[in-house]
TORKOL-4160 file (C-alpha; in steps of 0.2 Angstrom, whole numbers, padded with zeros to 4 digits, m for minus):
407
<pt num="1" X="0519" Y="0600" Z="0870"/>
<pt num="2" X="0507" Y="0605" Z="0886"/>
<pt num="3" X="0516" Y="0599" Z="0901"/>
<pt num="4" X="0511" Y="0603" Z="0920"/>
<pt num="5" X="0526" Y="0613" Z="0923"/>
<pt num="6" X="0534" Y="0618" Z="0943"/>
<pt num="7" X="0548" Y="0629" Z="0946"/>
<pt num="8" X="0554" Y="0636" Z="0963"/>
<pt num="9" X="0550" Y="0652" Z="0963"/>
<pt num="10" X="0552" Y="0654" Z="0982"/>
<pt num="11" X="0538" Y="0668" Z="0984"/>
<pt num="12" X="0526" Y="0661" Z="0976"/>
<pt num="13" X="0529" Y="0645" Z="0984"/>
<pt num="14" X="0527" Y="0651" Z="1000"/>
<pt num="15" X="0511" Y="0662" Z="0995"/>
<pt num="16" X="0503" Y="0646" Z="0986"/>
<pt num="17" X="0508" Y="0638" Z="1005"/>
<pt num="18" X="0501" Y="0654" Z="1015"/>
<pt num="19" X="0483" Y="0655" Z="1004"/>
<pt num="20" X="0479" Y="0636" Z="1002"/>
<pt num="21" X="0469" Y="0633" Z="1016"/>
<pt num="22" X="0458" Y="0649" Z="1014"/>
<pt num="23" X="0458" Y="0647" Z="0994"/>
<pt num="24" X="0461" Y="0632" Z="0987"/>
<pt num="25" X="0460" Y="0639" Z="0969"/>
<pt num="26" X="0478" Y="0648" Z="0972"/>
<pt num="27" X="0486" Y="0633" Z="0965"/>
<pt num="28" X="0480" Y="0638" Z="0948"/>
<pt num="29" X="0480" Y="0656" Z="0951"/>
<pt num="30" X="0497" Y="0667" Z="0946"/>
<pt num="31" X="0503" Y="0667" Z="0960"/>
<pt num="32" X="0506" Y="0645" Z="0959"/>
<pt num="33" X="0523" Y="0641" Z="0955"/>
<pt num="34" X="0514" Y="0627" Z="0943"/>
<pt num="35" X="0505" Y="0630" Z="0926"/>
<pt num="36" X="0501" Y="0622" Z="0913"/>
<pt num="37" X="0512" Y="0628" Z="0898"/>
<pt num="38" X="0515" Y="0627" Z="0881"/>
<pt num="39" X="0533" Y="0619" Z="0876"/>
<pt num="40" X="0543" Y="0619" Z="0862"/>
<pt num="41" X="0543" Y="0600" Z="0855"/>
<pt num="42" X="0559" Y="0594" Z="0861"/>
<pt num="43" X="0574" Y="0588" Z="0854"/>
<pt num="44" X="0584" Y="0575" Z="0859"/>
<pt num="45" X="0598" Y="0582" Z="0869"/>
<pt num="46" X="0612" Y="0566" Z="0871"/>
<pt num="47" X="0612" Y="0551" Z="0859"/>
<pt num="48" X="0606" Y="0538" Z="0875"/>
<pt num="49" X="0589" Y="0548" Z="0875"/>
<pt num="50" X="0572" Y="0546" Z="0868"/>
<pt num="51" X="0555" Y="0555" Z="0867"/>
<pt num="52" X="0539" Y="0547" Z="0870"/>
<pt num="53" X="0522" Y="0549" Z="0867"/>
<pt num="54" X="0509" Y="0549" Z="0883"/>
<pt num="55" X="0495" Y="0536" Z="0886"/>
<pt num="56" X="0490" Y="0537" Z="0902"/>
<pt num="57" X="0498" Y="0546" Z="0917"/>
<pt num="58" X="0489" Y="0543" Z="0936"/>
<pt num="59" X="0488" Y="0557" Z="0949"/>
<pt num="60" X="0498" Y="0552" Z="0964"/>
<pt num="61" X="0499" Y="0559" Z="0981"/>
<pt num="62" X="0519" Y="0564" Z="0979"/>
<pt num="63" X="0514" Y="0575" Z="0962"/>
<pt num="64" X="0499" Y="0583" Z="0973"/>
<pt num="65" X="0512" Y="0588" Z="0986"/>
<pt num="66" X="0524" Y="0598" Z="0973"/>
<pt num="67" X="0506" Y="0606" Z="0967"/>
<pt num="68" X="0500" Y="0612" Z="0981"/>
<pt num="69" X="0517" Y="0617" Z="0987"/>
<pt num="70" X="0515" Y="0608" Z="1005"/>
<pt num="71" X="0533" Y="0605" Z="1006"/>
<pt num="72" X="0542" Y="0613" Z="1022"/>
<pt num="73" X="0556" Y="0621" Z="1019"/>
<pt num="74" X="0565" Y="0612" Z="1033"/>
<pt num="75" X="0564" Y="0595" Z="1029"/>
<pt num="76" X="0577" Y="0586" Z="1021"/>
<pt num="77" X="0572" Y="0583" Z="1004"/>
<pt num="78" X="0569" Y="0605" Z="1002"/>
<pt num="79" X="0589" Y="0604" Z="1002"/>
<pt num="80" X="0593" Y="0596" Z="0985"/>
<pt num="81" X="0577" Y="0600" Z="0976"/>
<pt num="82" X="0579" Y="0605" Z="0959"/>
<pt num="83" X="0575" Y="0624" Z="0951"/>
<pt num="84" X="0561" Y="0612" Z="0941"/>
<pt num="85" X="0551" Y="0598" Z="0938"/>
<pt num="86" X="0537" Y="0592" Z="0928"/>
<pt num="87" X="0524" Y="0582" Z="0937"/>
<pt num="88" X="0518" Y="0565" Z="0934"/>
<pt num="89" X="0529" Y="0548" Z="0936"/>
<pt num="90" X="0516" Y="0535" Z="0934"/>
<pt num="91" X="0515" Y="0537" Z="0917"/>
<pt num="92" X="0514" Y="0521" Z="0899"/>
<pt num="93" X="0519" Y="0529" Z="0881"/>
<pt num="94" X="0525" Y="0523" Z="0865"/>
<pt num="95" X="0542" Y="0528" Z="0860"/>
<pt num="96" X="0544" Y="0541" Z="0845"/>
<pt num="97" X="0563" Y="0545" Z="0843"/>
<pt num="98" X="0579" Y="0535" Z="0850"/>
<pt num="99" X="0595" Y="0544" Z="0849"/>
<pt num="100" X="0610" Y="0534" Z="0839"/>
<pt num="101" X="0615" Y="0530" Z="0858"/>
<pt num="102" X="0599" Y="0520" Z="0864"/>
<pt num="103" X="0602" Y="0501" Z="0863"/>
<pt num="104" X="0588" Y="0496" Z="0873"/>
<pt num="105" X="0573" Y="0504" Z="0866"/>
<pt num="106" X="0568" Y="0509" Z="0846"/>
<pt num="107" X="0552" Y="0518" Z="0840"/>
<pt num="108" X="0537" Y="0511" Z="0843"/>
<pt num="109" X="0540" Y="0501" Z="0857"/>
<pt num="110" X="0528" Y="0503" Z="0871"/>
<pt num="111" X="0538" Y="0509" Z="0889"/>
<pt num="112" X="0535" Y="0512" Z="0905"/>
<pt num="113" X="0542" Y="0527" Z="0917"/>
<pt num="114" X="0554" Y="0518" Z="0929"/>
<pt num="115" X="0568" Y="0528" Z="0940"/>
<pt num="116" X="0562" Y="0546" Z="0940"/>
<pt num="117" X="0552" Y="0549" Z="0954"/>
<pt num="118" X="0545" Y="0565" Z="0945"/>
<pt num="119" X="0552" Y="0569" Z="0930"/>
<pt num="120" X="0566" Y="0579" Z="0933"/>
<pt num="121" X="0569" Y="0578" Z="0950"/>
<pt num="122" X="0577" Y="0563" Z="0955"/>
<pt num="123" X="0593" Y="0561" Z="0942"/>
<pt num="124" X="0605" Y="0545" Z="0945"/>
<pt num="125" X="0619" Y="0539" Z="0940"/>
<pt num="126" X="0614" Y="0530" Z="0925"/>
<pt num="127" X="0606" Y="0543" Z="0919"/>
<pt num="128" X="0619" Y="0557" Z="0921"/>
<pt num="129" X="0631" Y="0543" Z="0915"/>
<pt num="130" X="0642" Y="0542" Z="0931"/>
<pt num="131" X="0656" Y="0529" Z="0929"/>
<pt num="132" X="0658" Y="0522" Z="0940"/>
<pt num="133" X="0641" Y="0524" Z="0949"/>
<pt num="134" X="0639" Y="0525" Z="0966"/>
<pt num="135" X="0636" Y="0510" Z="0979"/>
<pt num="136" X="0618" Y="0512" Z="0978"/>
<pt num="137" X="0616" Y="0513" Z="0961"/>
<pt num="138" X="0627" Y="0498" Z="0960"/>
<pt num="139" X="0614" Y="0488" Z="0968"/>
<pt num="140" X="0600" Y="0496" Z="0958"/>
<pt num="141" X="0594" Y="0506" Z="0973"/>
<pt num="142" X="0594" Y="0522" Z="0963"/>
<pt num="143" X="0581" Y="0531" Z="0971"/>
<pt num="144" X="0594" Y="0533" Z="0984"/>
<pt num="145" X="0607" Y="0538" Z="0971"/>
<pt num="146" X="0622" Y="0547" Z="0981"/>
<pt num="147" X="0625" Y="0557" Z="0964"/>
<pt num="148" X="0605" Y="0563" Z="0962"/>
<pt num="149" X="0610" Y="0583" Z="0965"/>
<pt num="150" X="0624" Y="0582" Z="0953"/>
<pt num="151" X="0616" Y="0592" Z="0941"/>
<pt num="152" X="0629" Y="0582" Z="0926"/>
<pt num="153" X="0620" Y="0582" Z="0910"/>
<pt num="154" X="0605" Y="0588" Z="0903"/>
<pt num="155" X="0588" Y="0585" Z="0911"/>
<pt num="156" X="0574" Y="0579" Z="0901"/>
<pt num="157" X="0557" Y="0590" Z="0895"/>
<pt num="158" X="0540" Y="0585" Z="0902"/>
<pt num="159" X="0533" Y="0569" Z="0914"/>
<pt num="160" X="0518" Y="0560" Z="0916"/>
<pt num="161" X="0505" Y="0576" Z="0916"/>
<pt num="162" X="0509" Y="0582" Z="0898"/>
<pt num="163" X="0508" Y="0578" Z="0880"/>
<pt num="164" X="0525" Y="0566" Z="0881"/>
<pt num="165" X="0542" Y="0569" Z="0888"/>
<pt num="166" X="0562" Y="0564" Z="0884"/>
<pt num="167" X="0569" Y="0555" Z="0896"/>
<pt num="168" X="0589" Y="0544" Z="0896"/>
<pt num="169" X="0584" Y="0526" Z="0892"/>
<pt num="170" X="0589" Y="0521" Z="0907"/>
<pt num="171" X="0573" Y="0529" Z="0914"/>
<pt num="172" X="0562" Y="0517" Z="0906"/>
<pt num="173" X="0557" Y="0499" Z="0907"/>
<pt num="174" X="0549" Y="0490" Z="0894"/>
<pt num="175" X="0530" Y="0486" Z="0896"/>
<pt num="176" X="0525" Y="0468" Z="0894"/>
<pt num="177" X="0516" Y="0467" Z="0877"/>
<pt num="178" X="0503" Y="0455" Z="0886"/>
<pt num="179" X="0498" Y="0471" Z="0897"/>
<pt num="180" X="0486" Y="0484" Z="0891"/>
<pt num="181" X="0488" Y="0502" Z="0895"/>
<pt num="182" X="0476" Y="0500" Z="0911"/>
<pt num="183" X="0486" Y="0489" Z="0917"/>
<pt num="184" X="0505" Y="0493" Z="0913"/>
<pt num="185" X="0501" Y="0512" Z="0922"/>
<pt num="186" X="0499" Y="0503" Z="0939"/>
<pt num="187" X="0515" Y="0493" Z="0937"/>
<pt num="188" X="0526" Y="0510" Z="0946"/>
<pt num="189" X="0513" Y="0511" Z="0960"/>
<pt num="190" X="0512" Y="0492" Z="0962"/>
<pt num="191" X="0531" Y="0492" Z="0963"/>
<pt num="192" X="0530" Y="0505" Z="0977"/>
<pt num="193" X="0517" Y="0495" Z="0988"/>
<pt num="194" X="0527" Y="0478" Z="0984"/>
<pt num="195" X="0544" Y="0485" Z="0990"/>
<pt num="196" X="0538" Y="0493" Z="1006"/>
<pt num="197" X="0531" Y="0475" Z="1008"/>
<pt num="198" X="0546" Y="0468" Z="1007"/>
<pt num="199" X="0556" Y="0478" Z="1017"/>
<pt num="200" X="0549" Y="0473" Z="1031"/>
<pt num="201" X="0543" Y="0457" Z="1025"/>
<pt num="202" X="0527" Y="0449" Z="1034"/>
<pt num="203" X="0525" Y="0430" Z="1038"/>
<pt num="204" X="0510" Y="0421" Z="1038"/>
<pt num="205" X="0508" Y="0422" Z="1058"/>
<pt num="206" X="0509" Y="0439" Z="1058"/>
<pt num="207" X="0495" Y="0450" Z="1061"/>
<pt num="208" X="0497" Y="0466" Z="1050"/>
<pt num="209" X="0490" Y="0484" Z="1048"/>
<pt num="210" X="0490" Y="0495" Z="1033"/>
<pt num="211" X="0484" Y="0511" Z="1039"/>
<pt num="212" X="0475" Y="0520" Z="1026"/>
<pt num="213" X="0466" Y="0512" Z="1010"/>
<pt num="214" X="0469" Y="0527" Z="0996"/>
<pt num="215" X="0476" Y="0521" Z="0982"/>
<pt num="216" X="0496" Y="0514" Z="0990"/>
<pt num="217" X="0484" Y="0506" Z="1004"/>
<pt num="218" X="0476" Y="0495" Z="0993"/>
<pt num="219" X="0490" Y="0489" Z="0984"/>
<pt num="220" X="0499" Y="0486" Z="0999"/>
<pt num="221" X="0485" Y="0474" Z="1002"/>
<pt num="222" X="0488" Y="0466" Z="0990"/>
<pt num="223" X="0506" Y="0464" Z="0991"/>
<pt num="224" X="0505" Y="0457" Z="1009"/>
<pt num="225" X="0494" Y="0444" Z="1003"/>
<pt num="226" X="0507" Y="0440" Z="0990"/>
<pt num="227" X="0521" Y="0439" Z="1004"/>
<pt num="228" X="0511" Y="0433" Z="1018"/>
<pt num="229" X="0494" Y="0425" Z="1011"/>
<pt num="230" X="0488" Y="0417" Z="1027"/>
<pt num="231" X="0493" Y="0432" Z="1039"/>
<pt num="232" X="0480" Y="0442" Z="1048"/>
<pt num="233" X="0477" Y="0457" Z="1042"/>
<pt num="234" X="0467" Y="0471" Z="1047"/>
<pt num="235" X="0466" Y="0490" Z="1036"/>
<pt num="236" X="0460" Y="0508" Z="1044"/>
<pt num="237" X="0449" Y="0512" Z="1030"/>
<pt num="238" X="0441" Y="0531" Z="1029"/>
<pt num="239" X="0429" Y="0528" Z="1016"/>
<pt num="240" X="0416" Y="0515" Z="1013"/>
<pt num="241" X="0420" Y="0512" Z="0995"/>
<pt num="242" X="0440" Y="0510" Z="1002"/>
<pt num="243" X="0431" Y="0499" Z="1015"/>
<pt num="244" X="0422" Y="0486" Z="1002"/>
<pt num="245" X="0441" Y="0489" Z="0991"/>
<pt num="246" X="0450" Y="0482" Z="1006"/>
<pt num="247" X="0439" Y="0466" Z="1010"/>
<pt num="248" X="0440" Y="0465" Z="0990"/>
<pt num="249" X="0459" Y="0462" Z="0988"/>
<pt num="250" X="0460" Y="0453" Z="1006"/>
<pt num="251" X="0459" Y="0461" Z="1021"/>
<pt num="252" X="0452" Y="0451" Z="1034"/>
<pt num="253" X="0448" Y="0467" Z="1045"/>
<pt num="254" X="0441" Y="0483" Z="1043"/>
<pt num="255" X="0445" Y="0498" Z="1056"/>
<pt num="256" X="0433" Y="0513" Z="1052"/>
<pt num="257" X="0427" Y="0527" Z="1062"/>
<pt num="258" X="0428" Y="0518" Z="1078"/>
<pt num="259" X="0438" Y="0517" Z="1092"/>
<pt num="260" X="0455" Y="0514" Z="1086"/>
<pt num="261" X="0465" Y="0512" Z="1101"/>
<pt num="262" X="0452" Y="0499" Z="1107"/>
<pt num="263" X="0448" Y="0490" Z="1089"/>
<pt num="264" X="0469" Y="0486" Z="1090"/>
<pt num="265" X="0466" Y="0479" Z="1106"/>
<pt num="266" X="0452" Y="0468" Z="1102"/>
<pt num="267" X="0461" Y="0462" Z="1083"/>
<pt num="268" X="0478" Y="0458" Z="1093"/>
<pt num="269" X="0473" Y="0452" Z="1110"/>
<pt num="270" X="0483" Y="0465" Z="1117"/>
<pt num="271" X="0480" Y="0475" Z="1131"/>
<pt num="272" X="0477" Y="0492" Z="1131"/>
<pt num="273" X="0483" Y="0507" Z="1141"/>
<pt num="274" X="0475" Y="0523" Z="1144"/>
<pt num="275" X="0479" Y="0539" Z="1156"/>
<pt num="276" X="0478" Y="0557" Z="1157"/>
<pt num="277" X="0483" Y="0568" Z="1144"/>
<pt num="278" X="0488" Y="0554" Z="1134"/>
<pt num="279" X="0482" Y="0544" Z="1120"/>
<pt num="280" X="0488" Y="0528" Z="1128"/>
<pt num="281" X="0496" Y="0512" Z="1119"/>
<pt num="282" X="0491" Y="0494" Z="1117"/>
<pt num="283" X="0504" Y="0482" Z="1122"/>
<pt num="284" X="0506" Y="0465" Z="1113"/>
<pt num="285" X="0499" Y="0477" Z="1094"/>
<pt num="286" X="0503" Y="0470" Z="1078"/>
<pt num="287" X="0519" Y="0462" Z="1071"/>
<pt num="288" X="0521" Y="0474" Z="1057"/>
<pt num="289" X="0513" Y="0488" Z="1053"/>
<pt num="290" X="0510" Y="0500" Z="1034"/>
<pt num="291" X="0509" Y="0516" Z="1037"/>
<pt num="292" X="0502" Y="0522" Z="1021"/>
<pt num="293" X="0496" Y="0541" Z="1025"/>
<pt num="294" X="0514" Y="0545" Z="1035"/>
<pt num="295" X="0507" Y="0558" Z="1044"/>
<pt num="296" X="0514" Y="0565" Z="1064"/>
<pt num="297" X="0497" Y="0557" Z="1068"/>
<pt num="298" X="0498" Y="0540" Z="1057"/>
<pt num="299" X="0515" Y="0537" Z="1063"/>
<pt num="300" X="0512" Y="0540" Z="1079"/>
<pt num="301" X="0497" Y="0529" Z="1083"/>
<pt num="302" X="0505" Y="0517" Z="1073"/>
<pt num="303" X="0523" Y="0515" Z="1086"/>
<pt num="304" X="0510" Y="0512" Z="1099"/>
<pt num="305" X="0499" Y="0500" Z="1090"/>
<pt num="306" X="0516" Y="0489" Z="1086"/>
<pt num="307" X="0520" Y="0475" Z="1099"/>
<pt num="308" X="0537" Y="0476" Z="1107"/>
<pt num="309" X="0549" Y="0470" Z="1093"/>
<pt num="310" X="0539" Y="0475" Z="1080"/>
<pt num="311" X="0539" Y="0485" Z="1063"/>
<pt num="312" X="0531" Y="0501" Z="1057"/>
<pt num="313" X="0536" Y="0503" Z="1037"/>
<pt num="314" X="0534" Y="0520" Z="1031"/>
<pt num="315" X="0527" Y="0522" Z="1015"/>
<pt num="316" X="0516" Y="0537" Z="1015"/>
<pt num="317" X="0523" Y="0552" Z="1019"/>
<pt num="318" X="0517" Y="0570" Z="1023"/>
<pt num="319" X="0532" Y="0584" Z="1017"/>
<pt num="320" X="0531" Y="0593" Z="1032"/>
<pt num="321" X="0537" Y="0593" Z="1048"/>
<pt num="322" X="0531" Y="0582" Z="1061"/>
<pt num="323" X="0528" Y="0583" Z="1078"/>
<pt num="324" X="0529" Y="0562" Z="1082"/>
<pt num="325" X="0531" Y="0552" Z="1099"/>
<pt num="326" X="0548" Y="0540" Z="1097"/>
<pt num="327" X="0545" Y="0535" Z="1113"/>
<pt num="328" X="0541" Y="0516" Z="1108"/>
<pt num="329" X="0558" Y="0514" Z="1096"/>
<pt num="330" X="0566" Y="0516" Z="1112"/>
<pt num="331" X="0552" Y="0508" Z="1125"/>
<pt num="332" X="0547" Y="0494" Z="1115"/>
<pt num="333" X="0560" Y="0494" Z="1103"/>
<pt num="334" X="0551" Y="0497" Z="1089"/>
<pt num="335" X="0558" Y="0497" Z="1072"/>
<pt num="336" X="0554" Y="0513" Z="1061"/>
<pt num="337" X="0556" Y="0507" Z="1044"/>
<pt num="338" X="0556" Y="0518" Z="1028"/>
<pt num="339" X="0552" Y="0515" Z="1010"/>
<pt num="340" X="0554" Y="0524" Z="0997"/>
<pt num="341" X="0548" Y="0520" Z="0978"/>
<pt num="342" X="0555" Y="0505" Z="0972"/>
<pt num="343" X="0573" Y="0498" Z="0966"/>
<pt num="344" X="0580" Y="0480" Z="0965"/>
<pt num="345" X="0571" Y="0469" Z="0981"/>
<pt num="346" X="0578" Y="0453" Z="0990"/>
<pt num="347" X="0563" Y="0439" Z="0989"/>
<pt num="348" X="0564" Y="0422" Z="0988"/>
<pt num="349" X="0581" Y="0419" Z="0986"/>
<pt num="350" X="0584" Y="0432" Z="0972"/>
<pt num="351" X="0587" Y="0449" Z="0970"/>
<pt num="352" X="0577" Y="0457" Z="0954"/>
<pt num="353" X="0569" Y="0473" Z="0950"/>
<pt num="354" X="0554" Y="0476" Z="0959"/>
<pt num="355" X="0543" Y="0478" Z="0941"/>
<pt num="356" X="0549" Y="0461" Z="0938"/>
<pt num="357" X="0541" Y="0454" Z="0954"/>
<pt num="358" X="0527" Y="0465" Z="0951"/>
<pt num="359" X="0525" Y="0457" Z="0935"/>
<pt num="360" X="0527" Y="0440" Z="0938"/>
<pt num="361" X="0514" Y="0444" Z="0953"/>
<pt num="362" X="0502" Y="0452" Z="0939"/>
<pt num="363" X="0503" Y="0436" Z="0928"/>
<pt num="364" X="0499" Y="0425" Z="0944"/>
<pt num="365" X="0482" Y="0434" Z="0946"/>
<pt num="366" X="0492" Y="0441" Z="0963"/>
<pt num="367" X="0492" Y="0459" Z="0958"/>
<pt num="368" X="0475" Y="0463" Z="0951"/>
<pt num="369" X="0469" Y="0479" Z="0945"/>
<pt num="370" X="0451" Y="0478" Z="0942"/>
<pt num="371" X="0440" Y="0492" Z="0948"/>
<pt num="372" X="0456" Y="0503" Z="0953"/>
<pt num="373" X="0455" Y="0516" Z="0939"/>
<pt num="374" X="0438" Y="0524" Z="0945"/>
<pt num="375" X="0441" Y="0540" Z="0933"/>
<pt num="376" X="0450" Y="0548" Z="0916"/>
<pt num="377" X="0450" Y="0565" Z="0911"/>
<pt num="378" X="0461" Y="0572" Z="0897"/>
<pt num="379" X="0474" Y="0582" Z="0900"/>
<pt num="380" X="0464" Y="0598" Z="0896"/>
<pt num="381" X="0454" Y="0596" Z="0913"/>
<pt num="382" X="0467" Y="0593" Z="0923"/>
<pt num="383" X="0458" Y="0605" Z="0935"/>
<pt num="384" X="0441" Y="0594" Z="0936"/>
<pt num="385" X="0454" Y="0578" Z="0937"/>
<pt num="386" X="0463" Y="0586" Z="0952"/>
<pt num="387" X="0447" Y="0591" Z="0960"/>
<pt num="388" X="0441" Y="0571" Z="0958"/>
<pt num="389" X="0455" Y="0566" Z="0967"/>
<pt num="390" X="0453" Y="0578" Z="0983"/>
<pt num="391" X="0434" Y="0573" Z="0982"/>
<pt num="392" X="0437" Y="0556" Z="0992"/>
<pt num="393" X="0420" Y="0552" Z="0999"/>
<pt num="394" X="0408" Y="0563" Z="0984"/>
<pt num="395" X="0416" Y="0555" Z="0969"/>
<pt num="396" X="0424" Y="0537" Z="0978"/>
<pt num="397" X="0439" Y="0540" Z="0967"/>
<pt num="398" X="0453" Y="0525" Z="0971"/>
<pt num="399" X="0464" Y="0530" Z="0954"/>
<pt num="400" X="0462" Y="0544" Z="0943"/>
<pt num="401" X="0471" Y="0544" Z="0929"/>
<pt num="402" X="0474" Y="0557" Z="0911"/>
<pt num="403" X="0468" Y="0549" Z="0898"/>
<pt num="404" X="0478" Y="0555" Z="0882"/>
<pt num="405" X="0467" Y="0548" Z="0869"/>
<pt num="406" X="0452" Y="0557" Z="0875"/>
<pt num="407" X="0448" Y="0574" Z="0866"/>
């Protein structure tokens, strides 16, 4: 089984760090702490575990994070990562074993990757078997699983980047037989733009920015119109093709290269501020803001774009540290929100599991797809596919995916 592989191997971590930006190629140089290797084909290693066989598995910002080793030391996360992890979460297979345990799933059965946030890396309760579980796995919030650096139980071989993987059943979720591959791979990264929606949920006389229009930008497009269909809503779009994305799925605005600062001004009616030294702030900005890039820069802008009382949700994130002004949760009390993957979410008047919103949304038309998945590769050009997705303005890639079925 070929599987993208990562281990922390702490000098060449930092090497991989230290070269990047003069060589990009280090990444798949001997001196990465990722390769592609050659496992073993696994056995099951509990009876509540399964192996699955790979469709489609996307490329997503948090996997590029792990490959290019931009993680600081020094933020929190770098504390309870593991010794290894295999990369890929957004990921459909078939199932092609079930342990005497597994009640849930049998051989053949189409699934989709749910909890693990890259395989390996973020255990729960559920699938350490911790009972009972703790208060956040309780209410289905198992991203925030209290229990995730444990290290009970085996942990499974391979993700979304390889051949297949095992995985507890717990990890997976049914895909909807209605759904086709295309479409069940964007249900994970549609679940993480729906839940950052709602936790800060928008209302229809809101005015709303999602800053950013990559892949998460656009779906948190979508998902505002879901929540808040006649809301204002403007995007900060890079790209032109993003730009034309946007407009698609229902932004009203479009923020390019101009001025930001006074573009705010002019979409909320508010007023803007400038001075010395100082990037400034508009006062009387948007309700509620997305950040989807999650930068000290994005994060920034966006607590003095918000109007006093107003939200910024962070859903992008850079694993760094970051120099950012907090001045505005204090001056303007601004609430900084953050988000993190996706779990069970409060909407109206039930609490499900956010792939069943997301599904339920997908059904209604509300969640579409179309024209996301802009590029396929097979696993055997994973460097070509990891190339497309840097390209951003050269190859107007929105999703690019591994494609198991091509030779």
């Amino acid at each position: 089984m070929r599987a993208l592989h990562w281990n922390k191997n702490i000098p060449k971590v930092l090497t991989t760090k230290t070269l990047r930006p003069v060589w990009q190629g280090v990444i798949w140089s001997p001196f990465s702490p990722t390769r592609m290797a050659q496992f073993s084909e696994p056995t099951l290693p509990g009876p509540r575990w399964l192996k699955v066989k790979n469709h489609l598995g996307g490329i997503c910002a948090t996997d590029l994070s792990v490959l290019f080793a931009s993680t600081d030391p020094g933020i929190v996360q770098a504390s309870v990562f593991p010794d290894s992890c295999y990369l890929g979460h957004e990921v459909v297979s078939t199932v092609t074993e079930a342990g005497p345990g597994v009640t849930r799933f049998k051989p053949g059965d189409r699934v989709i990757l749910d909890k693990s946030l890259l395989t390996g890396l973020s255990p729960n309760c559920l699938s350490q078997e911790i009972d009972p579980p703790c208060r956040y796995c309780a209410q289905e919030a198992h991203s925030l699983c209290e229990n995730s650096a444990a290290n009970l139980g085996p942990r499974g071989v391979g993700g979304g980047w390889s051949d297949g993987f095992t995985c507890h059943e717990t990890d997976l979720y049914p895909c909807p037989a209605d759904f086709s591959d295309d479409v069940a791979v964007m249900v994970e990264p549609m679940s993480v733009a729906l839940h950052s929606v709602l936790r800060r949920p928008p209302n229809d006389t809101d005015k709303v920015l999602i800053i950013g229009a990559g892949i998460i930008g656009l779906l948190t497009v979508q998902a505002v119109r879901a929540v808040a269909p006649n809301c204002m809503l403007a995007v900060i779009a890079k790209y032109p093709h993003q730009a034309e994305a946007a407009r698609r799925f229902g932004a009203n605005e479009i923020i390019g290269r101009e001025d930001q600062y006074a573009a705010v001004a002019r979409l909320t009616g508010g007023k803007r501020y400038t001075a010395p030294l100082n990037r400034g702030m508009v006062l009387g900005g948007f309700d509620v803001i997305f950040d989807c890039v999650g930068n000290g820069e994005t994060v920034t802008d966006a607590l003095r774009w918000a109007r006093a009382g107003g939200a910024v949700v962070l859903v992008g994130v850079d694993f760094g540290l970051m120099k950012v002004d907090l001045n505005p949760v204090w001056y303007q009390e601004v609430d900084l929100v953050g988000s993190r993957g996706h779990a069970a979410d409060e909407w109206q008047g039930r609490r499900r599991h956010t792939y069943d919103w997301v599904i339920d949304l997908i059904r209604a038309g509300k969640f579409r797809s179309d024209g996301l998945i802009t590029h396929r590769f097979p696993l055997k050009d994973y460097k070509r596919a990891i190339a497309t997705t840097l390209s951003k303005s050269a190859g107007k890639p929105i999703k690019v995916v591994f494609d198991m079925s091509l030779p």
